[in-house]
N, C-alpha and C positions, 0 to 999 in steps of 0.2 A: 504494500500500500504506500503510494506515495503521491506527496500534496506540494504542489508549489506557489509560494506567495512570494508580491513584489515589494522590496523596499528601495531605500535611496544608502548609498553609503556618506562618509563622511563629508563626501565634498558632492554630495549630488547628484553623481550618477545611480541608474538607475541599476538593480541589482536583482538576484532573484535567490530566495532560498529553499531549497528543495529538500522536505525531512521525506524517508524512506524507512519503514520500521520494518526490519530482517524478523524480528522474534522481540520479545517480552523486556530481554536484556540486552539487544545488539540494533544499535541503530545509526541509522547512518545522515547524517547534515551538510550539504555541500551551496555555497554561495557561488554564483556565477556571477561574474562581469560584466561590463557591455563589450561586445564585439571591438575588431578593430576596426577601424572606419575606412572602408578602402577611398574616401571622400581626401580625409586629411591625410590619409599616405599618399595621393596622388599627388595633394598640394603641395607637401612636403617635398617630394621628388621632381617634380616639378619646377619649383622652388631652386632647387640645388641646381638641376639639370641648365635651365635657363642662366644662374649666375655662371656658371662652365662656361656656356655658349659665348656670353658678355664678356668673360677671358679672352676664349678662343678668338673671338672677333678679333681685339686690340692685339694678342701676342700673336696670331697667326702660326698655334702651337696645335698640331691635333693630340699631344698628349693630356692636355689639360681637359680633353670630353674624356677621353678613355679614363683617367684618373677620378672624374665624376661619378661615372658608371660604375666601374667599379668599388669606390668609397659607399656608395649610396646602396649599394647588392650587399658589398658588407654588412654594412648597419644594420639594413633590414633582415641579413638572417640572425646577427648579434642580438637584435630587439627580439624577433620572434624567438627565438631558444631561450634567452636569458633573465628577459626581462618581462615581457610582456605573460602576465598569468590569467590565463580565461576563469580557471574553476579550483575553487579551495576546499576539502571536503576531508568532515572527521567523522570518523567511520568509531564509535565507540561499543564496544562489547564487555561486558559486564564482566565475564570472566578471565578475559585475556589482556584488555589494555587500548591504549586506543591511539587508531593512528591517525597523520595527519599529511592530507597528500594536495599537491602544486601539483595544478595540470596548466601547461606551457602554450601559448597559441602553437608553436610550430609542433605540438604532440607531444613531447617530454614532459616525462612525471616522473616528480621528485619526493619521496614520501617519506615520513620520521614515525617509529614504533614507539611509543610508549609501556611497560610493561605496568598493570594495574597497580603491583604493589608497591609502585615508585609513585604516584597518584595521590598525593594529600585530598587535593582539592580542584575546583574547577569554579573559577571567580571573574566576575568583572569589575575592572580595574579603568581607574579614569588618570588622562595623563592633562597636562597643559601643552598644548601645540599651537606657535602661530597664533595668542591671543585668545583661543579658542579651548575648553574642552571636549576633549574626545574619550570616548570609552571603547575598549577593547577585550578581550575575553582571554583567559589565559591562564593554561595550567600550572599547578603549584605544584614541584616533586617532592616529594618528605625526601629531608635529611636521614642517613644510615645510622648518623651515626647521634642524630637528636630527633625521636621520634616527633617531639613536638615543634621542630622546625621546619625552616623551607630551605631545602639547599638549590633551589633553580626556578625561575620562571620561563617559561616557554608562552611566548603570545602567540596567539590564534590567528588565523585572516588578516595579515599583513600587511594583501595586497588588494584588496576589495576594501578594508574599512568600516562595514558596515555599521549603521547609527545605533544608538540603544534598545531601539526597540525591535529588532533584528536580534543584538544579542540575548535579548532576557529569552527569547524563543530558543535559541540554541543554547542558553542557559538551564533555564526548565529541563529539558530532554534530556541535558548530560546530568545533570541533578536529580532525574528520578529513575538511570541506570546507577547510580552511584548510593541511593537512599537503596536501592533493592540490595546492590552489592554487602551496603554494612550492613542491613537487618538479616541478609541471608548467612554471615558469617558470628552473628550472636546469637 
C-alpha cells in the first residue's frame, strides 16, 4: 500500500512524499524532487555555448568552441552523477535497522545501513540558516560506550529539504516502528 502526498521543501520547490508500508514493522518513506528542467539546462548551455562563439568570433581560435563543448558535456555529467539527487528514501525495518539511500538523476545510488541497535533515537532538529529557521530530521546513534548518550548524528534528506510539516509525517512513521521495536523487546 502506498500513498503519495505533495509538499514544498525549504526553499519552495515542490516535493512529493511517498510512504509504502512493506509489513507492521518495515516501512518504507522516500521524498522526490522536482525534475531537472531541461528549460534551464538549455539556457545554461546555451549560455556558455554563445559566450564561446563571442570568443571564437574576436580570436579566430576554433579551439575555444571545442573547449566549450567539451567543459559544458563535462559539467553536465559531473552535475548528473554527483550532484544532482532526484529521490531520498528511508526504508526503516523494525528488526534490522534502517537504511538511507540517494538516488542520482544520472541512476547512481548511494545508500548508508544503519544497524537498529546503534539507533537511540529519530528526532527533528531545527538549525539557523541564512536568517531563516529550518528543521531537518535526523538520527541519533547511542554511544557504546554511554548508553545514555549520542555518539553521532546522521541528518536525513539533505538534499530535498523538506519543510516541517513533511517531517513530523516521516516522523510519526519512524516513531511508531521504533514505539513497537521497545514495547516488543520489554
Amino acid at each position: 500500500m502506498a500513498e503519495e502526498r505533495r509538499f514544498r521543501s525549504a526553499s519552495g520547490a515542490p516535493i512529493a512524499l511517498r510512504c509504502r508500508q512493506h509489513s507492521a514493522s518495515c516501512r518504507e518513506l522516500a521524498v522526490r524532487g522536482p525534475r531537472l528542467q531541461l528549460r534551464s539546462l538549455s539556457a545554461a548551455t546555451s549560455a556558455v555555448w554563445l559566450a564561446a562563439y563571442g570568443l571564437f568570433a574576436l580570436s579566430e581560435n576554433s579551439m575555444v568552441l571545442s573547449a566549450a563543448i567539451f567543459i559544458t558535456l563535462i559539467g553536465l555529467i559531473i552535475y548528473l552523477h554527483f550532484v544532482k539527487i532526484d529521490q531520498e528514501s528511508l526504508l526503516v525495518i523494525g528488526s534490522l535497522g534502517i537504511q538511507v539511500t540517494s538516488s542520482y538523476a544520472s541512476g547512481k545510488e548511494s545508500t548508508t545501513f544503519i544497524e537498529m541497535g546503534q539507533v537511540k533515537d529519530v528526532v527533528i532538529n531545527e538549525a539557523i540558516h541564512m536568517q531563516k529557521v529550518i528543521y531537518y530530521l535526523c538520527i541519533l546513534l547511542q554511544d557504546p560506550e554511554d548508553p545514555q548518550g549520542v555518539s553521532e548524528v546522521v541528518p536525513l534528506f539533505q538534499s530535498s529539504k523538506p519543510r516541517l510539516d513533511c517531517l513530523i509525517e516521516v516522523y510519526k512513521s519512524c516513531q511508531e516502528i521504533l514505539e513497537q521495536r521497545k514495547t516488543a523487546s520489554q
